[in-house]
N, C-alpha and C positions, 0 to 999 in steps of 0.2 A: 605717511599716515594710512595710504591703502595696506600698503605691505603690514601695519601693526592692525588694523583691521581683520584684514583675511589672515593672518594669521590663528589671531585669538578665536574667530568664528570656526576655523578647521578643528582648532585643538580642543574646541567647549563642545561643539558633537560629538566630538571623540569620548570626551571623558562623561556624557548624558549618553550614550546608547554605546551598547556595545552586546551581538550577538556571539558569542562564542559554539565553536563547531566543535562537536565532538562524532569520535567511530563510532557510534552505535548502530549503524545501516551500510551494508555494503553493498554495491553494486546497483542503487535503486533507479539508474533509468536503461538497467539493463546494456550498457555501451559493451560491457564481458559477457552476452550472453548470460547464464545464468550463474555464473562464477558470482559465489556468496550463497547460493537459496540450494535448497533440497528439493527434488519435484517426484511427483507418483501421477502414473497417468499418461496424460499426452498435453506436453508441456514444452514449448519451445519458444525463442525469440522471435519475431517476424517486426520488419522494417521500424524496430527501436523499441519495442514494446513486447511482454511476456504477455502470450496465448495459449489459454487453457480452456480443452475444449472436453465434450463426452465421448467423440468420436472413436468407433473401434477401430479395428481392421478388417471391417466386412460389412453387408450394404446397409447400413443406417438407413439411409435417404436414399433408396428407389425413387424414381430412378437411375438415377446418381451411381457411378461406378462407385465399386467395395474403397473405404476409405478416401472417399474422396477430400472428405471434411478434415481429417485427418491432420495435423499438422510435427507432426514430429515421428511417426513411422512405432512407436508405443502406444498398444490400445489402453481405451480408459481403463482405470481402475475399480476392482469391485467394491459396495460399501454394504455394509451389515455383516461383514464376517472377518476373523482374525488376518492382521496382515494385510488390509484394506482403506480406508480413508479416513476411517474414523482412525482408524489405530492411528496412523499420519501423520494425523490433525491434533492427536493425544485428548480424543474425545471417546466416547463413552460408545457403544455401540449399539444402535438404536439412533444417535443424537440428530444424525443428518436428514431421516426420516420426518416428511412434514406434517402428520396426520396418521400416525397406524388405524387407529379407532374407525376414523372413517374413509381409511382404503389406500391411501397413499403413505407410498413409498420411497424412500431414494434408493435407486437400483446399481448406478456405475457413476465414475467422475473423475476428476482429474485435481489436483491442488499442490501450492507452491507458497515453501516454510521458509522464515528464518527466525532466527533468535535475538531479538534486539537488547542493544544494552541500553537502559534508557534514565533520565533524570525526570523528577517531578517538575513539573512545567511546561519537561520538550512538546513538541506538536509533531503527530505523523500525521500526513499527507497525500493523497496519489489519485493521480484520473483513471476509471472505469466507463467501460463498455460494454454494454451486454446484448446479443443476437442470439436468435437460435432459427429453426427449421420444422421447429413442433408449430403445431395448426392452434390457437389459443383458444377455439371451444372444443378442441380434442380431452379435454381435463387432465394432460402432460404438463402441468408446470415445473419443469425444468427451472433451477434456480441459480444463482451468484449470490458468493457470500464472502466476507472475511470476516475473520477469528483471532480478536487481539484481545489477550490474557485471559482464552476462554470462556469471551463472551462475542456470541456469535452475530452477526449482522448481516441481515438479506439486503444483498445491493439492489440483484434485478432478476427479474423470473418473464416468465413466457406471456402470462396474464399483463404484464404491465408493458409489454411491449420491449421493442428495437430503443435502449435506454441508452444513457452514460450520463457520470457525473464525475463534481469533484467532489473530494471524500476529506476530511479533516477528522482528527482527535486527538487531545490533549490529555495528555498522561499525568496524575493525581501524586504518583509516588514513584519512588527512585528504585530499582531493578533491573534484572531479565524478565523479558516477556515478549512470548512466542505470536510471531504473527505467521497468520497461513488467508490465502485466497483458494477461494474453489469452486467449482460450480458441478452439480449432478444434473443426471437425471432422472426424471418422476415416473414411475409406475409403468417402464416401457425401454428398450434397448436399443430403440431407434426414435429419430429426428433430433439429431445434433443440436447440440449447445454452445454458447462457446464465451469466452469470458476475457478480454482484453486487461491491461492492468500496465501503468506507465505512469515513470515523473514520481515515482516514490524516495520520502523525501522525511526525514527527519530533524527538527529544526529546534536549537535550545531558545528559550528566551532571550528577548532584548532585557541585559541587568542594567537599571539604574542607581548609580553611586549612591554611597550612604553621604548624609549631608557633612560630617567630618571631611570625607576623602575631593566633595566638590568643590568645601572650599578653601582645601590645599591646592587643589586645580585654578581654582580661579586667581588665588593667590601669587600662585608661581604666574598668572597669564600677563595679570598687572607687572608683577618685577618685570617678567621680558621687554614689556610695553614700554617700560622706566628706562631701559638700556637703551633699547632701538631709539628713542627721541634722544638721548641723553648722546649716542655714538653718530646722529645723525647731522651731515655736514650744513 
């Protein structure tokens, strides 16, 4: 009777939840280095996790030797001009700018793409980090952002401090749609930024059975149940 018990208990979860996996995300906790993503900037793996920083190749952060901050040996990337972050990011030029009007600018940056194939329902996922080296009543807000199907999100900026979160969103409709992380900097070519991103993670729904299909499930559970007592010495 236990054995027709656990039985029927294993196979009626089965047939109530079931999450199916699909490719639409490669590589997202980075175990390949960055094998799957497109990067611009200064962009590299470090101890399991992609770091995207502003850093050049020259002294940022005095007094700090040239690149210190550096983590991949490519300086940041420029933004507001052809061939730059925005292009990258397949945004508009101007977009990464946080304020023209009132003085502020995005000047360089770093950012890291890919193309996901997705269903309506899945959920994308991932922890962030955000540091930098600018002074926060310096008016350098230096920012983190990602850009899923070109709608843009500030994770973390200079003003809100040494942050990190986890990040969820559920996708509405079934497609491509391009995801990028990034982070600039504001109004200044120095005091480093730097943008952690790990545990990225795409995930379809738990589907539950139509009621026809559970209860040919449950039907077949009773016959096995009928046999096991019925074969049982």
């Amino acid at each position: 009777m236990k054995l027709i018990k656990s039985l029927s208990a294993t196979l009626l979860v089965g047939a109530l939840t079931s999450a199916p996996a699909h490719a639409g995300l490669l590589n997202g906790d980075f175990s390949a280095g960055l094998n799957g993503w497109s990067a611009l900037g200064d962009v590299a793996v470090s101890a399991g996790a992609a770091v995207l920083t502003t850093a050049s190749l020259d002294a940022d952060d005095a007094p700090a030797a040239n690149a210190a901050f550096n983590v991949s040996g490519s300086a940041a990337a420029p933004v507001g001009m052809p061939g730059g972050l925005e292009d990258f990011a397949g945004l508009a030029l101007g977009a990464l700018d946080p304020d023209p009007a009132a003085g502020t600018w995005a000047f360089e940056g770093s950012a890291l793409r890919q193309t996901l194939t997705v269903q309506a329902g899945d959920s994308l996922s991932f922890d962030w980090t955000f540091t930098s080296n600018e002074d926060p009543l310096s008016g350098m807000n230096d920012y983190a952002f990602v850009l899923i199907d070109d709608v843009l999100t500030v994770l973390g900026n200079v003003v809100g401090g040494a942050t990190g979160q986890h990040f969820s969103y559920a996708f509405s409709s079934t497609g491509s749609v391009k995801l990028v992380f990034g982070v600039v900097d504001v109004n200044d070519y120095v005091g480093s930024s730097r943008l952690g991103i790990d545990a990225v993670r795409l995930d379809a729904p738990q589907s539950v059975p139509e009621p026809g299909t559970l209860a040919l499930g449950l039907g077949g559970l009773l016959l096995s149940a009928a046999r096991l007592r019925r074969n049982k010495p």
